[in-house]
N, C-alpha and C positions, 0 to 999 in steps of 0.2 A: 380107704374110706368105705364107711358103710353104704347100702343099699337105703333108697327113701323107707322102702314097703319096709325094710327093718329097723329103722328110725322110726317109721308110723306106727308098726307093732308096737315098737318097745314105750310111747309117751302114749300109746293107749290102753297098757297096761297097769301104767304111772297112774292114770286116770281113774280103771277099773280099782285101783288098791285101795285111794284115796276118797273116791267116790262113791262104789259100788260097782257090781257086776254089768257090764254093759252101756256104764255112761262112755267110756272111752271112744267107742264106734260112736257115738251121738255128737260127742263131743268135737271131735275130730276126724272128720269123711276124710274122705284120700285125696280132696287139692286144696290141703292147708298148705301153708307157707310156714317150715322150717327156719327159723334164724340161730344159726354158732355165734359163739364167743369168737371173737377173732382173737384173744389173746390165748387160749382155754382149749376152743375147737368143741367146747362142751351146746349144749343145748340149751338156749337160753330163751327166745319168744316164739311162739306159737301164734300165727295169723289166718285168718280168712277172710277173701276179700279184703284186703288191706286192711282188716279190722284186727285189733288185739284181743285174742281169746284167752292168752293164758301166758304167765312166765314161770319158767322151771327154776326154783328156788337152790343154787347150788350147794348148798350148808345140808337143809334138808332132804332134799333129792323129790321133792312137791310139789305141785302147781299152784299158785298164787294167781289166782281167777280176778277175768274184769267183771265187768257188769254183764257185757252182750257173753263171755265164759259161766257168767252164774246162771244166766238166762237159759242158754242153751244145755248145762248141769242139771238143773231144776226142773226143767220141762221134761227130760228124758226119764227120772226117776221113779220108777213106779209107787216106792215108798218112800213119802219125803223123807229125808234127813239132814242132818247138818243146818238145821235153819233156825234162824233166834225170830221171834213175832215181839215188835216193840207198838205200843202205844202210840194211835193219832199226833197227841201233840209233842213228840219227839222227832218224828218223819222227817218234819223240816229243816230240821239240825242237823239230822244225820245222814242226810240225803246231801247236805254241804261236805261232809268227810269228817264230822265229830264225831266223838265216840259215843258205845251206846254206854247207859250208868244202867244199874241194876233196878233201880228203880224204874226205868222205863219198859221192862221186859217183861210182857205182857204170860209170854210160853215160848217154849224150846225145845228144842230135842234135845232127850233124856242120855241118849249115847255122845252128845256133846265133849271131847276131853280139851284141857287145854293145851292151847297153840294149835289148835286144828282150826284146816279151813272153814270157815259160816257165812251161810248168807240171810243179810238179815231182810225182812218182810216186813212191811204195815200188815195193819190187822184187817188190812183187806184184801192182801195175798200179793200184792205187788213187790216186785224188789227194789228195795231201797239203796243196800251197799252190799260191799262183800268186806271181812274183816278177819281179823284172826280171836282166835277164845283166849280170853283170860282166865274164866271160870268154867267151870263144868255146866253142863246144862238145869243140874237140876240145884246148883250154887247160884244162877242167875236166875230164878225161880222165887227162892230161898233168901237170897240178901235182900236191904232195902240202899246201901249205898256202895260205893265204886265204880270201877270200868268192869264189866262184864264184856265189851268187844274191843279191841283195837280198831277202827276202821279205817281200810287201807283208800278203799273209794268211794267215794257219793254217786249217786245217780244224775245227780246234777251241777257236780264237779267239770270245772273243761280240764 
């Protein structure tokens, strides 16, 4: 069996690949809580404080962030990215765990690709969900109708 410090290295370079240089140490200090696959032995939920920060996506080998994971991703970033801004009167919907429609997307980041992780914001900077991309950042910009996110969680989802 591995070492923690080299389990921590290694989901904080998952981090650094996926995020940028240096969310990884933000993201994940050194007394998170590790969970395996019991059937696998693989790496599968990421915690702090009992909280769920992050689950390692086994197909894609990528973190799939909660709310308090986009929180703590987003604040460490010195240059935002990965984030879609949708319109006031969408918030409420999507803050349930609906998707966002292209119509509702206000701006995004232009390096956006699809099936990457996003976190999406009201246009007052707050987080709403975290989702996955359908479109490219500057195709949710650009369309006036479909899903431009998947959204995996609402902010005010239990």
């Amino acid at each position: 069996m591995f070492s923690k410090e080299f389990i921590l290295e290694r989901i904080r370079k998952i981090a650094d690949y996926q995020f940028g240089r240096g969310i990884g140490e933000n993201l994940f200090p050194d007394d998170v809580e590790i969970i395996f696959s019991k059937r696998t032995g693989r790496i599968r939920h990421i915690y702090l404080n009992s909280v769920l920060l992050a689950t390692l996506n086994p197909v894609t080998g990528l973190f799939s962030l909660t709310i308090e994971g986009a929180r703590r991703v987003f604040s460490s970033m010195s240059a935002k990215r990965l984030w879609v801004k949708i319109s006031s009167d969408a918030v409420q919907f999507v803050e349930r765990g609906g998707d966002v429609f292209a119509k509702h997307v206000i701006d995004s980041d232009d390096e956006i690709r699809p099936g990457e992780e996003v976190i999406i914001i009201s246009d007052c900077g707050e987080i709403v969900a975290v989702g996955r991309a359908v479109l490219s950042g500057t195709e949710m910009r650009a369309f006036k109708r479909g899903v431009a996110v998947k959204v995996r969680r609402g902010r005010s989802e239990k």
